[in-house]
C-alpha positions in Angstrom: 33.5 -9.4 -23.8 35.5 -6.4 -25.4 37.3 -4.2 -22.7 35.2 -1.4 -23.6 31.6 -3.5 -23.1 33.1 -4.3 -19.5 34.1 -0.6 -18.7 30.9 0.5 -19.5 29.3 -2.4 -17.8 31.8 -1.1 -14.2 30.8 2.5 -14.9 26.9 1.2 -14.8 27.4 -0.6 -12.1 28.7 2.1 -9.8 25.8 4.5 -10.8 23.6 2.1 -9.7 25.1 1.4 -6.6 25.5 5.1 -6.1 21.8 5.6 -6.7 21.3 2.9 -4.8 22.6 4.5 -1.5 21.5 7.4 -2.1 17.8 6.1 -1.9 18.7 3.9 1.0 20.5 6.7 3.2 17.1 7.6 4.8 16.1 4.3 5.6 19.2 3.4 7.2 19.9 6.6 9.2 16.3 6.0 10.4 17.2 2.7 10.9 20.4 4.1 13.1 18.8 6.8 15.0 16.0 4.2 16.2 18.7 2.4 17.8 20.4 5.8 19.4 19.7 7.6 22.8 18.1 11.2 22.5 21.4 12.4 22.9 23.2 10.7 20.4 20.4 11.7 17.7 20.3 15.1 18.3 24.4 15.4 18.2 25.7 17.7 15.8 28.2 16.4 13.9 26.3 13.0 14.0 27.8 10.0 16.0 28.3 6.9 13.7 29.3 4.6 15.8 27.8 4.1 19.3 26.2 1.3 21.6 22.8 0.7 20.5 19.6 0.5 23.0 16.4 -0.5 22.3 14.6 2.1 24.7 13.2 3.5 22.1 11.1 0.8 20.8 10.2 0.3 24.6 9.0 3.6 25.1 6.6 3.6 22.0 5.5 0.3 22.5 4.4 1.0 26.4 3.7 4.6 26.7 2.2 5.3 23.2 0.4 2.2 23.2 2.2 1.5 19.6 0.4 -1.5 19.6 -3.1 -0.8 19.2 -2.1 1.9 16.4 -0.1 -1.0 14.5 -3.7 -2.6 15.4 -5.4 -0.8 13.9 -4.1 0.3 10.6 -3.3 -3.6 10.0 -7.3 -4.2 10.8 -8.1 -1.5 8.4 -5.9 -2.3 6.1 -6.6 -5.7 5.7 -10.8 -5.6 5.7 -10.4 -2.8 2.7 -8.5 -4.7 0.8 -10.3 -8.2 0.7 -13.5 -6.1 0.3 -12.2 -3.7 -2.8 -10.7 -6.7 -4.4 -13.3 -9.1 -5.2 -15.4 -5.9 -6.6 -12.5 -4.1 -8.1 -11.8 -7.4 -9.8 -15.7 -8.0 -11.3 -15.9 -4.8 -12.1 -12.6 -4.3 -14.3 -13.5 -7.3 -15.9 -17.0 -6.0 -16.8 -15.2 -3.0 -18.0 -12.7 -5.3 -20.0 -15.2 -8.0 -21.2 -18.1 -6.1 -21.8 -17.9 -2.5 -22.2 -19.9 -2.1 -18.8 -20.9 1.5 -19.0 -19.8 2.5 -22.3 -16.2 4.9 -22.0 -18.6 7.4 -20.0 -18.8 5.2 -17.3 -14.8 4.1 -17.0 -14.1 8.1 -17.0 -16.7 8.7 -14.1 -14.8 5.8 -12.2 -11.1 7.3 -12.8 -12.8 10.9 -12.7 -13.6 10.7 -8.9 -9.7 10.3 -8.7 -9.1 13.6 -10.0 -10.6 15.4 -6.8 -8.6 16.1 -4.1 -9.0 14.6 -0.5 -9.5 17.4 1.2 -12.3 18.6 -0.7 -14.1 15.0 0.3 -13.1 14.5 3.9 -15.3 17.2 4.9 -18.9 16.6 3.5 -17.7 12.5 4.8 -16.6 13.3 8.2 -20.5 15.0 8.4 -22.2 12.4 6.9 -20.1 10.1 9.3 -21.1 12.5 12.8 -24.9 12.3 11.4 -24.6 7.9 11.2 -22.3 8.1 14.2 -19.6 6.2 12.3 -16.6 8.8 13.0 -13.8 7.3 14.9 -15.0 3.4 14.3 -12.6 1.4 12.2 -15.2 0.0 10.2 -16.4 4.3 9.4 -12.3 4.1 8.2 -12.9 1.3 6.3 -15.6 2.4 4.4 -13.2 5.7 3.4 -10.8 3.8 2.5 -12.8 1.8 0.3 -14.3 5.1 -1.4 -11.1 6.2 -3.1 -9.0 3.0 -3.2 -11.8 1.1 -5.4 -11.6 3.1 -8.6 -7.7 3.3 -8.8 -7.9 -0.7 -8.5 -10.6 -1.3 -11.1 -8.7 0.7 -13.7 -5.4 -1.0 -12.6 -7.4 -5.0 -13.0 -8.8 -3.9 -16.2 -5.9 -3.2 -17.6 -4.8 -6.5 -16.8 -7.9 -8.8 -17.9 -7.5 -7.1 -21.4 -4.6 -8.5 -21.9 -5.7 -12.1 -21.1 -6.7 -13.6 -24.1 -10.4 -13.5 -25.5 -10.3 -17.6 -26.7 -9.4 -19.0 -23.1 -13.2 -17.8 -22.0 -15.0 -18.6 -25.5 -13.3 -22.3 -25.3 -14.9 -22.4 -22.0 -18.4 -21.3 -23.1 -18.3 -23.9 -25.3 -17.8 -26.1 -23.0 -20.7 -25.6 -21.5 -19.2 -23.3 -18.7 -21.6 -20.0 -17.7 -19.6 -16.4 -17.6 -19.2 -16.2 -13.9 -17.7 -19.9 -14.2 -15.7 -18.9 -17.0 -14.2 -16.0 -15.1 -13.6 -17.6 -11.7 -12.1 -21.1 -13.3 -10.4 -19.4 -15.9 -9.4 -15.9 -15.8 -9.2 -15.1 -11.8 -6.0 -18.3 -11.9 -4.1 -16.6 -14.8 -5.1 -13.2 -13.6 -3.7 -14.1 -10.1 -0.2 -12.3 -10.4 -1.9 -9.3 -11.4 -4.8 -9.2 -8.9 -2.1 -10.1 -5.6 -0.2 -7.0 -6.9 -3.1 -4.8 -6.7 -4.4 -6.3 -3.7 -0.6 -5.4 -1.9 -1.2 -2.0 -3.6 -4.1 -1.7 -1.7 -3.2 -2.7 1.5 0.2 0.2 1.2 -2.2 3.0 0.4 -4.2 2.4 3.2 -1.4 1.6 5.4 0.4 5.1 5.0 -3.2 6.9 4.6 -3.2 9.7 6.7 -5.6 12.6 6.2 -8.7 10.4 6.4 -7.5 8.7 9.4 -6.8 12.2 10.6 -10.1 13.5 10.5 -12.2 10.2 11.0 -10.3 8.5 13.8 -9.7 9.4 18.0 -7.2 8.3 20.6 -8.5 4.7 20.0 -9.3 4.1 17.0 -5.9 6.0 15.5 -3.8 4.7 12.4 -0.2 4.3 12.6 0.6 7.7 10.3 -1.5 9.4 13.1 0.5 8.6 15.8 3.8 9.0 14.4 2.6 12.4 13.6 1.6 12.7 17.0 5.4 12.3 18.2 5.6 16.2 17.2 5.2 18.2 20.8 5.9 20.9 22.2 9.5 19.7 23.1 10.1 19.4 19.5 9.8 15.8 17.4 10.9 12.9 19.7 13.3 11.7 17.0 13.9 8.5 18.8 10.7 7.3 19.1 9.9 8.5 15.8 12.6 6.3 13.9 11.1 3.4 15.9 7.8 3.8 15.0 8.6 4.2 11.2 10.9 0.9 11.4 7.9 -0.6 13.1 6.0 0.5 10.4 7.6 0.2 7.1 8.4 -3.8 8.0 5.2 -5.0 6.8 5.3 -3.2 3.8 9.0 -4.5 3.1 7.6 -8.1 4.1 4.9 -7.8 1.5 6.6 -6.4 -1.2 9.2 -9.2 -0.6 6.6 -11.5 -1.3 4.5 -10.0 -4.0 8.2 -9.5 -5.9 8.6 -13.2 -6.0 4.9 -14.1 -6.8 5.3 -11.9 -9.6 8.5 -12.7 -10.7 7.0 -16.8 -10.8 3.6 -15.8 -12.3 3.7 -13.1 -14.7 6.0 -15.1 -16.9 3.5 -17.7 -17.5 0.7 -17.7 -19.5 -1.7 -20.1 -20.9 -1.5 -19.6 -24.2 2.5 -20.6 -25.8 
């Protein structure tokens, strides 16, 4: 390597790292105030160094019931996303295999992305009052599945259209029926593609918060709802705050952990060579 390939190589190097700390900072300063007394978070200049307590995670865990929340949104999250993916899944592939719809229909689906939330929440939270479905976590689910299905659909049909046609006609031939076809076939190669969507799911209605605003009560509140009910008239309980958000962001970093390697050992295979 020429000394001017490795300069350049150092000099990348340290604008990554730079970059890299600089999206990190929050995390970690989050990550260090959770850890801090009320005092030492609200010192000005801040304190770096300091004997960490765990009160904190105490305090939201027993007097904010952080439990149920982190309950809750898990229930949610999880029953919206094994119902949206199975139907996401048949549907994109529809949309990829046989033109389901014409293009009308696939810009009706990605049209009813293109509305804002607020303008739906409304007209839902009084259809919910009238079926009695407002603050129920299966009313929530429902929601959720209303705007998360057509983002997923486009993001699967993307994906099945670049499996290859032949892999499905060998199987016809065969003597294998469509649905076989698609299940036996295309669902296994399709796997990377579909858990990454699924995780995808499962993250946008894990930090969902206006619908679980509106749709939810005191027991049947989402995680972002209670964090954002940490805001009194005492000013932002900072310390329990930063708890709460390590609390919460550890699934998500568990998950992507996972769905990194899955993808990393699936999406370079492929089953034609």
């Amino acid at each position: 390597m020429r000394k001017s390939e490795k300069r350049w190589n150092i000099i990348a190097h340290i604008i990554l790292i730079v970059f890299s700390f600089i999206i990190l900072a929050p995390i970690l300063w989050t990550i260090r105030t959770s850890f801090a007394t009320d005092v030492i978070a609200y010192e000005i200049p801040p304190r770096f160094f300091f004997k960490p307590t765990i009160k904190n995670y105490i305090n939201i865990l027993v007097e904010n019931n952080f439990i149920r929340h982190f309950k809750n949104s898990f229930v949610v999250s999880l029953s919206s996303t094994l119902i949206s993916i199975p139907i996401a899944s048949l549907a994109g592939y529809a949309f990829a295999r046989y033109n389901t719809g014409g293009e009308r229909l696939k810009f009706t689906v990605i049209a009813t992305q293109m509305l804002p939330p607020i303008v739906l929440v409304i007209p839902l939270f009084a259809i919910y009052m009238k079926f009695h479905l407002v603050n129920t976590l299966h009313g929530l689910t429902i929601s959720y599945l209303a705007f998360n299905l057509p983002f997923l659909i486009w993001i699967l049909m993307g994906f099945f259209e670049g499996i290859p046609k032949e892999l499905e006609e060998a199987a016809l031939i065969d003597g294998a029926t469509p649905l076989k076809a698609f299940l036996k076939i295309v669902f296994p190669i399709s796997a990377p593609g579909i858990m990454a969507a699924a995780v995808l799911s499962f993250i946008m209605c894990w930090n969902e918060f206006l619908f679980a605003l509106v749709l939810t009560g005191a027991s049947s509140a989402t995680i972002p709802v209670a964090l954002a009910a940490l805001q009194t008239q005492r000013g932002v309980l900072i310390g329990k705050l930063s708890a709460g958000v390590v609390m919460a962001i550890a699934p998500i970093v568990i998950l992507s952990l996972f769905i990194q390697k899955y993808l990393v050992k699936g999406l370079s295979f492929g089953a034609i060579k």
